[in-house]
C-alpha positions as CSV (number, residue, x, y, z in Angstrom):
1,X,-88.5,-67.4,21.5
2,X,-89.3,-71.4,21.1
3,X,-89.5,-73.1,24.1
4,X,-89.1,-77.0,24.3
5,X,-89.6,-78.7,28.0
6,X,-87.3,-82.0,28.3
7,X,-88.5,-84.5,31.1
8,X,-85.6,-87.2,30.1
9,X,-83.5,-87.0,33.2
10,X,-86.2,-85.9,36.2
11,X,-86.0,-87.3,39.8
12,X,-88.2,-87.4,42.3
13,X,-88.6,-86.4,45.9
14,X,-85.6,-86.2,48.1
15,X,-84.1,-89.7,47.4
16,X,-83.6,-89.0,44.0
17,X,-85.9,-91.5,42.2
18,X,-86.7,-91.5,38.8
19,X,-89.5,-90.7,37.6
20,X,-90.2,-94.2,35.8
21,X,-89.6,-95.7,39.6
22,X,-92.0,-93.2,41.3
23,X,-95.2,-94.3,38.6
24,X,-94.9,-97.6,39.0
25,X,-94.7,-96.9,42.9
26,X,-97.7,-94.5,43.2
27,X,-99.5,-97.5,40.2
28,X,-99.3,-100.3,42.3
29,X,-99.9,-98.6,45.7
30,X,-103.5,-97.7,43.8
31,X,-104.0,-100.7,42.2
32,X,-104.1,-102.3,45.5
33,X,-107.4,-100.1,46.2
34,X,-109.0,-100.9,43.1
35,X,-108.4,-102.1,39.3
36,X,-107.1,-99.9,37.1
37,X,-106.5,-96.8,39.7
38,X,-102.7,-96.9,38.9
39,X,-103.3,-96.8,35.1
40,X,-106.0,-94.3,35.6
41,X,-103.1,-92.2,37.5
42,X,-100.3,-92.8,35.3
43,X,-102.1,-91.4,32.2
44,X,-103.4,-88.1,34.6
45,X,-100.0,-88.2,35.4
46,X,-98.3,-88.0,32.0
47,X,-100.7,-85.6,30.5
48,X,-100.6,-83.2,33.0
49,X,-97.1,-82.2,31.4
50,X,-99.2,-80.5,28.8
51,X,-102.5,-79.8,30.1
52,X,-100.9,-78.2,33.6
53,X,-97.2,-78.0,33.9
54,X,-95.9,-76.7,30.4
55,X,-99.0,-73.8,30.7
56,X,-97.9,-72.5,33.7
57,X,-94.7,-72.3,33.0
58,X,-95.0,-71.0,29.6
59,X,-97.5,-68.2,31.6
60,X,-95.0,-67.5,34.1
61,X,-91.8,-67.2,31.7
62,X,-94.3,-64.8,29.4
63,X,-94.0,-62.2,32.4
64,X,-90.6,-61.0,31.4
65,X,-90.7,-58.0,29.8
66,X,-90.0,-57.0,26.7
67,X,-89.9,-61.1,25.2
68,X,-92.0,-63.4,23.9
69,X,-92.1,-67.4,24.8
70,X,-93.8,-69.7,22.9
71,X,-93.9,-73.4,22.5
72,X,-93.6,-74.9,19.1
73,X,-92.1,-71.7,17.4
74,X,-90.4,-73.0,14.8
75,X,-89.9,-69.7,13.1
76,X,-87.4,-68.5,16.4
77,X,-84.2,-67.9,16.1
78,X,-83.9,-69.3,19.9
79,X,-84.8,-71.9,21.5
80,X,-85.0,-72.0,25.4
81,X,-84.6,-75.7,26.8
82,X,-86.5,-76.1,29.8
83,X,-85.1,-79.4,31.4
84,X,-87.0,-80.7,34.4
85,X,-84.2,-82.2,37.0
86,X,-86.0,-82.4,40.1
87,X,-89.6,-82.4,41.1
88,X,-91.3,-82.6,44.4
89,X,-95.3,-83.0,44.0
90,X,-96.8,-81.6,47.1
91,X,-99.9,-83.0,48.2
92,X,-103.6,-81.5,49.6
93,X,-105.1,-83.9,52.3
94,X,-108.0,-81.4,53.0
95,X,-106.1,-80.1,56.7
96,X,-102.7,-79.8,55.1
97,X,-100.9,-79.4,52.1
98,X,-97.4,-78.7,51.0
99,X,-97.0,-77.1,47.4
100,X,-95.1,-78.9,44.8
101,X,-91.7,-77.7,43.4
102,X,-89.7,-77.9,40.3
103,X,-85.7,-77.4,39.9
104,X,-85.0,-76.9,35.9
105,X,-82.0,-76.6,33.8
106,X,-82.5,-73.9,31.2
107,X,-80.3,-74.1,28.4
108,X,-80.5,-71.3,25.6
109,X,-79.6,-72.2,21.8
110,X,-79.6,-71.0,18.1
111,X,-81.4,-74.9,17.8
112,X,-82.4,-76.4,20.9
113,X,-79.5,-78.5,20.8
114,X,-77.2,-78.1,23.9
115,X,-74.5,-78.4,21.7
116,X,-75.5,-75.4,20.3
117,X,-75.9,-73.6,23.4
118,X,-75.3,-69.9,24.3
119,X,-76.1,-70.2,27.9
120,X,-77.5,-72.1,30.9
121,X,-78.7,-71.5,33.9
122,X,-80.7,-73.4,36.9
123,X,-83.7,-72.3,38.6
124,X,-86.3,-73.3,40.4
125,X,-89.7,-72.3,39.7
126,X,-92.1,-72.9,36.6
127,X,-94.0,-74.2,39.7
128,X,-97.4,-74.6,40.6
129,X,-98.8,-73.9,43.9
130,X,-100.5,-77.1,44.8
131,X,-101.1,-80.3,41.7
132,X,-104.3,-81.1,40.9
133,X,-105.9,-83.6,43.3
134,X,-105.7,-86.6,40.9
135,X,-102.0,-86.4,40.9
136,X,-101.2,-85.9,44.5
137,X,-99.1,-88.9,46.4
């Protein structure tokens, strides 16, 4: 089964923010401890859809039994839409941390339209215990 991960409509934290609002937050509160710490972020921030988030999820989705998940699968007939709606980042301040957490849509189609769709659900998971360092708040 393709799967396709959508980040067009995430929010952030309890107040809802979007994502676009919480970069250029998090940008300018490090740019105010040194030049080019926010841009450094943002793009640690961005790829860490692919290099961390997408991987874990795809490894914990491949746990069901009896399927198969895989991204770019053109060749599927289905195509599971993972939309990320909510996300909470945790943080890891050496004597505490808090784990970050993910709320998704999942959408299942013959296309990976939603039009198209056979089914949807929400869950939360395709979370990772703690983010990386570099992209804690």
């Amino acid at each position: 089964m393709n799967v396709e991960f959508v980040y067009d409509n995430l929010k952030m934290f309890n107040d809802d923010r979007t994502e676009a609002a919480y970069i250029e937050e998090r940008k300018k509160e490090l740019n105010e401890k040194g030049a080019d710490k926010g841009e450094t972020w943002e793009k640690k921030w961005i790829a860490s859809r692919e290099l961390i988030w997408e991987p874990k999820c795809m490894e914990l989705i491949n746990r069901t039994p009896g399927m198969k998940f895989k991204q770019g699968d053109s060749d599927a007939k289905y195509t599971l839409v993972v939309d990320a709606v909510w996300l909470y980042p945790g943080y890891n301040v050496g004597v505490m941390k808090k784990g970050s957490k993910l709320n998704t849509d999942l959408t299942l189609s013959t296309d990976g339209r939603q039009e198209q769709g056979l089914g949807e659900d929400q869950r939360n998971g395709c979370t990772r215990r703690y983010l990386p360092r570099h992209l804690q708040q």
